[in-house]
C-alpha positions in Angstrom: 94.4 106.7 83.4 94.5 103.0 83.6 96.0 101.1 87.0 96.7 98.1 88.8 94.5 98.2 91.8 94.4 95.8 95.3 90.7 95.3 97.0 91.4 92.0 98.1 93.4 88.9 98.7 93.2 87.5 94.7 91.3 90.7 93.5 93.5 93.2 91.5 91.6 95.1 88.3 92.4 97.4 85.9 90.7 100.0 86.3 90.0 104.1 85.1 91.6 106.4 87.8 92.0 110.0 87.8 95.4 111.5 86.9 97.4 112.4 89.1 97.0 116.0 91.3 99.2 118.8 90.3 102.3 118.5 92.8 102.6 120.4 95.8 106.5 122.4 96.2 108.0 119.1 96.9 106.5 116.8 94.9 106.7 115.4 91.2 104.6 113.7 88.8 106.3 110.9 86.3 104.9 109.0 83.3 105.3 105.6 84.4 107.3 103.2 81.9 108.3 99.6 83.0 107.3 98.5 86.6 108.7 95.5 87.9 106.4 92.7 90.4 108.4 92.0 93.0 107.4 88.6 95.8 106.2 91.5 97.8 103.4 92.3 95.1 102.5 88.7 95.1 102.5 88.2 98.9 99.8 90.8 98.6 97.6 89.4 95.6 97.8 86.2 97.4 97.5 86.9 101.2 96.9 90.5 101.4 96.3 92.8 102.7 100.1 92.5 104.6 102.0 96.0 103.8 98.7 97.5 102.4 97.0 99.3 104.9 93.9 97.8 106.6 90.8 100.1 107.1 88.8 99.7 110.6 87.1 96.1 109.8 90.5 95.0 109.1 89.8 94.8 105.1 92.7 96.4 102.9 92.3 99.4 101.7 91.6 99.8 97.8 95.9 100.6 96.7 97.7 101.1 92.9 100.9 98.5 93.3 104.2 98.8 92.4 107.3 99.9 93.5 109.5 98.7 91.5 109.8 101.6 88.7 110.7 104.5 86.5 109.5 106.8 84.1 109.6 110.5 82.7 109.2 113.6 84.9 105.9 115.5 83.7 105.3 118.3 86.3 107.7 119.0 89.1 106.9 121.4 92.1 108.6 124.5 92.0 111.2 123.4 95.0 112.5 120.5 93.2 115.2 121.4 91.4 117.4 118.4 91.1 115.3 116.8 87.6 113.4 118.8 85.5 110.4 117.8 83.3 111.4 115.3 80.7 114.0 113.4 82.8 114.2 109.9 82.7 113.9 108.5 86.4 114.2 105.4 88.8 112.5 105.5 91.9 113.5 104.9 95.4 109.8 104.3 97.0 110.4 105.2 100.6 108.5 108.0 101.6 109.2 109.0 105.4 110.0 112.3 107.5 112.8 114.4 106.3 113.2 114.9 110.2 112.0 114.6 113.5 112.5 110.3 113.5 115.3 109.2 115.2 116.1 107.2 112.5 115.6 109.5 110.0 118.1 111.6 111.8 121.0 109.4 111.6 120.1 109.2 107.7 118.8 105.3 108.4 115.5 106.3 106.2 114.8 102.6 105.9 114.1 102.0 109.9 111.9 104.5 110.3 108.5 103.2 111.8 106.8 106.3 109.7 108.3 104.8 106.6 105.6 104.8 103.6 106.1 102.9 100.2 104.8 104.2 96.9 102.7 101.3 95.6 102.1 100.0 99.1 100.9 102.5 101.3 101.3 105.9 99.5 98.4 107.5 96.6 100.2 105.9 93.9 102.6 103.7 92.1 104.3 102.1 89.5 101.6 99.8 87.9 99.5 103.0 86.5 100.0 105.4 83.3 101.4 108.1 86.3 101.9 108.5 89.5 102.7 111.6 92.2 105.9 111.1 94.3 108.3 113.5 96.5 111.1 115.0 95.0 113.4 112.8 96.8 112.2 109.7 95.4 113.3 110.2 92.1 116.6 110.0 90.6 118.0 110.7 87.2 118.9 108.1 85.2 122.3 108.1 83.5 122.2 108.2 79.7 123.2 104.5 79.4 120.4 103.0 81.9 117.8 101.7 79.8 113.8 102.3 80.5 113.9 98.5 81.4 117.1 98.9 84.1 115.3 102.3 85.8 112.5 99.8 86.9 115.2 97.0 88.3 117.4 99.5 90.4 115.0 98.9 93.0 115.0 94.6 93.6 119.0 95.7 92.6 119.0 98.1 95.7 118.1 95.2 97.8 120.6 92.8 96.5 123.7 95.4 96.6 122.8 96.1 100.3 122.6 92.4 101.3 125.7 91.8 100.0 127.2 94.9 102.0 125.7 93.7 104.9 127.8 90.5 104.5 130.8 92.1 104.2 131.3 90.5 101.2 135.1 91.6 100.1 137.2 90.2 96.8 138.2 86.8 96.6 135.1 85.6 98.9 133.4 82.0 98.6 129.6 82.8 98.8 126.1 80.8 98.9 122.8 82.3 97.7 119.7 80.5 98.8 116.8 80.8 96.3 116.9 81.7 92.8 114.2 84.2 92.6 115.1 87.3 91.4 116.7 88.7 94.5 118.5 85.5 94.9 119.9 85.7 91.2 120.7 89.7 91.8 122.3 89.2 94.8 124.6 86.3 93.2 125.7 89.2 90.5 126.1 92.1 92.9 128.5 89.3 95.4 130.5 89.0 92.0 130.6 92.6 91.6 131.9 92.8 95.1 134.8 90.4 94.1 133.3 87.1 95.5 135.1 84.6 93.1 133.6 81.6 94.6 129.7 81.3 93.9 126.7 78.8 94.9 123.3 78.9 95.1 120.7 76.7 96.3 117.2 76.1 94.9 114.6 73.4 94.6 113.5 74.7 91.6 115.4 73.2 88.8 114.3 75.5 86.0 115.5 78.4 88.0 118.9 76.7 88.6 119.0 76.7 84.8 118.6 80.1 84.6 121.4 80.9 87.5 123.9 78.9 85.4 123.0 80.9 81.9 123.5 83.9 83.6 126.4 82.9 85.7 128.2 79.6 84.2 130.3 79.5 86.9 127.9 79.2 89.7 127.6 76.2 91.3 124.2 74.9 91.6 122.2 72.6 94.1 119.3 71.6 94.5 118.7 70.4 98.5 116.0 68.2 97.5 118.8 66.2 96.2 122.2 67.6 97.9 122.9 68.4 101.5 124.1 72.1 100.9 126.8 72.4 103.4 128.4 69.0 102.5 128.7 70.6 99.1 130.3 73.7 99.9 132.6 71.9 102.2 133.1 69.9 99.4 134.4 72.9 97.5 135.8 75.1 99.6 139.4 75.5 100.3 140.7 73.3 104.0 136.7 72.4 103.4 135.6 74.8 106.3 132.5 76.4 104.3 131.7 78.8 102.7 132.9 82.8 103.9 129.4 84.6 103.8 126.0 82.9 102.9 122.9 85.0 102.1 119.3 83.8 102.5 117.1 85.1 99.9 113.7 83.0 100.4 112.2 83.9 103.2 112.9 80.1 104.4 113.5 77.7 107.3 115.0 75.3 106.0 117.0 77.9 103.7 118.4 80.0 107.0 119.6 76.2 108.6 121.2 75.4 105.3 123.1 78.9 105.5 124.3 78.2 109.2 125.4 75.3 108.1 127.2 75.6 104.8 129.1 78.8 106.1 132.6 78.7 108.0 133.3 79.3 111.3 133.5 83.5 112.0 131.4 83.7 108.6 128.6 85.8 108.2 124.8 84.7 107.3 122.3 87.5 106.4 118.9 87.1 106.0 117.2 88.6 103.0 114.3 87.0 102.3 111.2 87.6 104.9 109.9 85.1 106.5 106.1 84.3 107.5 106.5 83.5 110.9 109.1 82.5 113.5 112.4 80.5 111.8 114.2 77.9 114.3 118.5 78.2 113.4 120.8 76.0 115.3 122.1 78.5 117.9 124.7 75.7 119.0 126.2 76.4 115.4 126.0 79.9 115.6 127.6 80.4 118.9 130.2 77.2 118.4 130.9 78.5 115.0 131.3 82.0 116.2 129.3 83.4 113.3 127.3 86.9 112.7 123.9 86.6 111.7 122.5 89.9 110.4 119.5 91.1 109.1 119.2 93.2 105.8 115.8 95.5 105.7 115.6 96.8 102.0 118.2 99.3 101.3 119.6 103.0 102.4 117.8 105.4 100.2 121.5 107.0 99.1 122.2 104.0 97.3 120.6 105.1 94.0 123.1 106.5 92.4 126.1 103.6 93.1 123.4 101.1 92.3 122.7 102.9 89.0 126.2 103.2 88.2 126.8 99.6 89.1 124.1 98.5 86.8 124.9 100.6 83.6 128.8 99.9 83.7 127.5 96.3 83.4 128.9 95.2 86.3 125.7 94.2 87.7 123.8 93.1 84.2 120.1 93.4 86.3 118.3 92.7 83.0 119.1 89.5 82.5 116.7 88.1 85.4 113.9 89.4 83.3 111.9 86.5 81.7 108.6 88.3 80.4 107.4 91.8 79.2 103.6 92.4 79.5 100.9 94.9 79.5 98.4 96.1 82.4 95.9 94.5 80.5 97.1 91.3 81.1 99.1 91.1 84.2 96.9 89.6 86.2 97.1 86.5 83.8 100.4 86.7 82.2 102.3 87.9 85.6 100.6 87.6 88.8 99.4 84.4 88.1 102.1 83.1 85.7 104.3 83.6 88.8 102.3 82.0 91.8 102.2 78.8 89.4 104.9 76.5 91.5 104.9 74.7 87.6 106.2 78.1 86.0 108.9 79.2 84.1 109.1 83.1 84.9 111.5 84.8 86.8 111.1 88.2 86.4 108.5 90.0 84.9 108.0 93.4 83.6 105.2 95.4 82.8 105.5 97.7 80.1 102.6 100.8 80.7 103.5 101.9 77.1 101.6 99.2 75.3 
């Protein structure tokens, strides 16, 4: 079968692998349909190897990507029971202890240090014709999910539990910083949670365009421009700030802007990762009396509010998607197409069909 492969820090090929084994009792074997690239992909084809493991010289070891998917079930173990073969699946990509971990235990899945992630550090993922996962990573998709949403229930995942860890609650004012796809995700999952007051904060002015299509009510800045918190005071009722901001770059200057466009006892949580250490005001923080909270990926039992919030069309994922291509030419056409800091994509899909 044909799949994505890492080697190196900007070498990824297409290449002939074998299919996948037949699955042990626990596992399951899918036909892989749309896979999504998420920043975390990238980080790798640019700078890897980060999540991908390293061998003993250090080098990254040679890994499908993608983790960002769905597909149809083709061979299930004989202990999974919960899908059966021709099921349409998303996938959560964790793959960790079922026990044993202290996190693990307390059903935190996410925190586990033993935590492996199917198109990072597992045998397999999303940008290949197949690939092998537990039973517990798949889920069955509801009848009005689309191919395209199973592979955005994922970077959705994310969003929907940044906006929980905000404590985001109806009638909220909110600011997103960065417009990426997590950034524009996380804007519609805060409107979803009843946040009636949006902003969001890029330098990029083509993806401001796109926030304001998708959301016409968003308010848009760019702080190459606009000082962000003078905005939101600006805009916000007694002019105290925003209620929750959410940082979704990975950003210095983003996280400072968060501190201080939100109100005092408001809540910042940071999304995005960021490269190194990120300097915050902690005057602010402690005068302002605010939480700052971090949000690691998602809990793995989200999968089925997340789908549900996704095919109601509460949280309309697809319209971050910009660009459908093939393995053939993602390199090109996606990987590349979205390093360019001149580029037009958002989100791009790769459809494993064509």
């Amino acid at each position: 079968m044909k799949a994505l492969r890492f080697h190196a820090a900007k070498d990824l090929r297409v290449e002939d692998i074998p299919l996948p084994t037949e699955p042990a009792a626990d596992e399951v074997v899918i036909e892989n349909r749309f896979a999504g690239i998420c920043g975390t992909d990238l980080h790798e084809y640019a700078y890897g190897p980060i999540f991908v493991p390293k061998d003993s010289s250090g080098a990254g070891v040679v890994q499908v990507l993608g983790h960002e998917y769905g597909g149809t079930v083709t061979r299930v173990g004989r202990d999974v029971t919960h899908v059966k073969v021709g099921d349409r699946v998303s996938v959560q990509p964790f793959i960790t202890p079922r026990s044993g971990d202290y996190y693990v235990d307390r059903g935190h899945f996410n925190l586990s240090d033993q935590m492996r992630l199917a198109g990072l550090s597992w045998i397999g993922g999303g940008m290949a014709e197949s690939s092998l996962l537990k039973g517990y990573n798949v889920y069955k998709v509801p009848d009005d999910l689309t191919d395209e949403d199973a592979a955005l229930v994922e970077p959705t995942a994310v969003a929907v539990y940044g906006v929980d860890r905000g404590g985001v609650k109806p009638g909220d004012s909110v600011l997103v910083t960065g417009a990426g796809p997590i950034g524009l995700l996380t804007l519609l999952a805060a409107r979803a949670a009843g946040a009636v007051q949006l902003f969001v904060s890029d330098p990029n002015a083509t993806r401001l365009a796109i926030a304001k299509e998708i959301i016409p009510d968003v308010v848009t800045i760019n702080p190459r421009e606009q000082n962000v918190g003078d905005v939101i005071r600006a805009a916000t009722e007694g002019g105290v700030g925003c209620d929750v901001a959410l940082e979704c770059v990975g950003n210095t200057l983003a996280l400072q802007a968060c501190v201080d466009a939100v109100r005092k006892r408001g809540v910042v949580v940071q999304i995005g990762l960021h490269a190194g250490e990120a300097p915050v005001n902690w005057f602010n923080v402690v005068y302002k009396d605010i939480d700052l909270r971090g949000s690691w990926a998602y809990t793995s039992q989200m999968w089925p509010r997340v789908m549900r919030l996704i095919a109601s069309g509460q949280i309309p994922a697809r319209k971050v998607v910009t660009k459908t291509v093939t393995l053939d030419s993602v390199i090109v056409d996606g990987f590349d197409a979205l390093l360019d800091p001149a580029g037009t994509q958002l989100k791009i899909l790769i459809d494993l069909r064509r």
